[in-house]
N, C-alpha and C positions, 0 to 999 in steps of 0.2 A: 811742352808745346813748343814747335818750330818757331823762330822769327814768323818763317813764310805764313804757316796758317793764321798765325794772329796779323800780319798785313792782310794777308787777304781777306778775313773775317771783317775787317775794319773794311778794309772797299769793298764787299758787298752789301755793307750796310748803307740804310737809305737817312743820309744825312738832309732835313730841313732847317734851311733859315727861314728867319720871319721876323719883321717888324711891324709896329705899326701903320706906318705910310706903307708897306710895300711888300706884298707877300710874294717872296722866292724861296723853287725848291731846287734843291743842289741833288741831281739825283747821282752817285760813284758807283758806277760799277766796275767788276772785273772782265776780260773776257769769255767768259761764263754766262754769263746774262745774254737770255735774246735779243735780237732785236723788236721782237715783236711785244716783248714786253715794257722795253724800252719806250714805243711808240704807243704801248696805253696807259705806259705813266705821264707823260708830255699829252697826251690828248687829254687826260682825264686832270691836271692840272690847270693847262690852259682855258676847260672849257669853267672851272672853278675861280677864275680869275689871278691864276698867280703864271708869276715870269719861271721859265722851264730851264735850268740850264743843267747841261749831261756832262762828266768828265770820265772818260772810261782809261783804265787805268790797267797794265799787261801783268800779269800775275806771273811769269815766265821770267829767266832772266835774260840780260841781253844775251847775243852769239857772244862776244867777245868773253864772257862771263862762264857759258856755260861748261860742263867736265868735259 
């Protein structure tokens, strides 16, 4: 198995924090993932009472990188 697919296996997977006092979901995606999926995980969390935050992450390598 590639570097690449095992990163990118790893951000598209849907990582949650949580504590006691403060329930947050860290949602990682690749650019891969819709937005509209995007937008009913953050709907369907906040309406659940937790803090939403997104970090979308390029699965591509930079220009300078590429062959």
């Amino acid at each position: 198995m590639s570097w690449r697919r095992l990163f990118g296996g790893l951000l598209l997977a849907v990582l949650a924090c949580a504590s006691a006092q403060a329930k947050e979901l860290l949602w990682v995606t690749g650019d891969v993932t819709p937005a509209a999926r995007t937008a009913l995980v953050e709907r369907l969390a906040v309406a659940d009472g937790w803090t939403f935050r997104h970090s979308d992450h390029r699965l591509g390598l930079p220009a300078s990188e590429r062959p």
